[in-house]
Short mmCIF file of the C-alpha atoms (twelve columns), coordinates in Angstrom:
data_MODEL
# 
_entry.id   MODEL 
# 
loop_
_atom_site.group_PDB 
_atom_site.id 
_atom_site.type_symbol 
_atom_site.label_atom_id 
_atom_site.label_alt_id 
_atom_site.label_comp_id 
_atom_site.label_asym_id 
_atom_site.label_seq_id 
_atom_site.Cartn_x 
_atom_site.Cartn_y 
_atom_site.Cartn_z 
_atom_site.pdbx_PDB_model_num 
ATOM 1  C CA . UNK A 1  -77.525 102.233 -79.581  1 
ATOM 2  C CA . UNK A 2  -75.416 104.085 -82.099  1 
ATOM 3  C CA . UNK A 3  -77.780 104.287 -85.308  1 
ATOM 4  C CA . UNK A 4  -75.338 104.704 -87.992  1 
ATOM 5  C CA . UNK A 5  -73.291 101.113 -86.982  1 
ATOM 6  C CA . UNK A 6  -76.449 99.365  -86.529  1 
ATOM 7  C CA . UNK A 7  -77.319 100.502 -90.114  1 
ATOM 8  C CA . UNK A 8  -74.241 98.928  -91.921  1 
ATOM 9  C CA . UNK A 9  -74.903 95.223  -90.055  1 
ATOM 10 C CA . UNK A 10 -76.488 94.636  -93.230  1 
ATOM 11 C CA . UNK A 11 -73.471 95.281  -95.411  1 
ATOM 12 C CA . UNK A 12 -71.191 93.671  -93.058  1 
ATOM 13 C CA . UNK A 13 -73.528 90.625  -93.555  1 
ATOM 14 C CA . UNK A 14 -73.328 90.707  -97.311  1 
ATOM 15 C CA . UNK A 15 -69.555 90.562  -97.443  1 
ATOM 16 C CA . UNK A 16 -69.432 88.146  -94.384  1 
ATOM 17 C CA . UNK A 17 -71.586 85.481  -96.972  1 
ATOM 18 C CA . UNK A 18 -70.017 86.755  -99.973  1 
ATOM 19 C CA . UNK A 19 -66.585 85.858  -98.571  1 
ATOM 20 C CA . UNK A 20 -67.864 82.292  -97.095  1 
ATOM 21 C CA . UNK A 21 -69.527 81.691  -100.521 1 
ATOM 22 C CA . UNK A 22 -66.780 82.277  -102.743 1 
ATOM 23 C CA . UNK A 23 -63.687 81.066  -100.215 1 
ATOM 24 C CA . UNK A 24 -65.175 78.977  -97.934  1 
ATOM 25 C CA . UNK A 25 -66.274 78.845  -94.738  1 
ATOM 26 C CA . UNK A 26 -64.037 76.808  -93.451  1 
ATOM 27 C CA . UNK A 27 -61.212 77.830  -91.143  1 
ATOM 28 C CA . UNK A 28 -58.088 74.768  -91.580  1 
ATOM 29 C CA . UNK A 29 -56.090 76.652  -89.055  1 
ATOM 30 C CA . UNK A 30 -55.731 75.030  -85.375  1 
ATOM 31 C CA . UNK A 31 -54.248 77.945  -83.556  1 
ATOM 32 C CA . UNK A 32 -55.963 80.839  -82.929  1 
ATOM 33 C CA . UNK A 33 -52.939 82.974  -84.310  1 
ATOM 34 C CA . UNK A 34 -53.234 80.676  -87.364  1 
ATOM 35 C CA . UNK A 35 -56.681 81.344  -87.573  1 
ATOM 36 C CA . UNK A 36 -56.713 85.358  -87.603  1 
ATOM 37 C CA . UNK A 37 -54.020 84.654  -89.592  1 
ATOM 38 C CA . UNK A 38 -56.414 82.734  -92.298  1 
ATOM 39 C CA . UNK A 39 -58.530 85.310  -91.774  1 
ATOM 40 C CA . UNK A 40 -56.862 88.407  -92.679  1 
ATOM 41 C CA . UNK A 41 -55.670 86.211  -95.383  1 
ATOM 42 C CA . UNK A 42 -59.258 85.656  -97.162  1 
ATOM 43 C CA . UNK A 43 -60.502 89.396  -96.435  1 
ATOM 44 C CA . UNK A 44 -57.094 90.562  -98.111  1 
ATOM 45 C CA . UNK A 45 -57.478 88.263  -101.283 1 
ATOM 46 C CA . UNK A 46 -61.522 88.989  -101.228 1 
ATOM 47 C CA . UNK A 47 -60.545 92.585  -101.713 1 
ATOM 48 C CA . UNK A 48 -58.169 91.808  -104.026 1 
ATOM 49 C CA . UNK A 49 -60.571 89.873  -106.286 1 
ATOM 50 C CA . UNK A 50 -63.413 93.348  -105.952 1 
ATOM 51 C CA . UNK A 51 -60.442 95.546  -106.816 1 
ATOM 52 C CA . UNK A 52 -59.774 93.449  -109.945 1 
ATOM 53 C CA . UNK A 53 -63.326 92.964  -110.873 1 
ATOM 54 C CA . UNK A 54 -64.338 96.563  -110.621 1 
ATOM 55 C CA . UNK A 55 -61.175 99.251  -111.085 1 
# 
């Protein structure tokens, strides 16, 4: 196993929750284009939000 992924599960984690928590956790979407679709969406405005917050 590749040691230096396996150490950032933990980060990946933390933004995984952080994005649920302050988004939701719900997908709306009922096609699975939709859905990555919704996804990219949130990850793109989650950024957003850190790159706003912090400069």
């Amino acid at each position: 196993m590749d040691r230096d992924r396996y150490d950032r599960r933990s980060l990946n984690e933390t933004v995984f929750s952080s994005i649920k928590h302050t988004l939701g956790a719900a997908v709306r979407a009922r096609h699975w284009w939709l859905e990555f679709r919704e996804m990219l969406l949130k990850a793109t405005v989650y950024n957003l939000r850190r790159c706003v917050r912090y400069p």
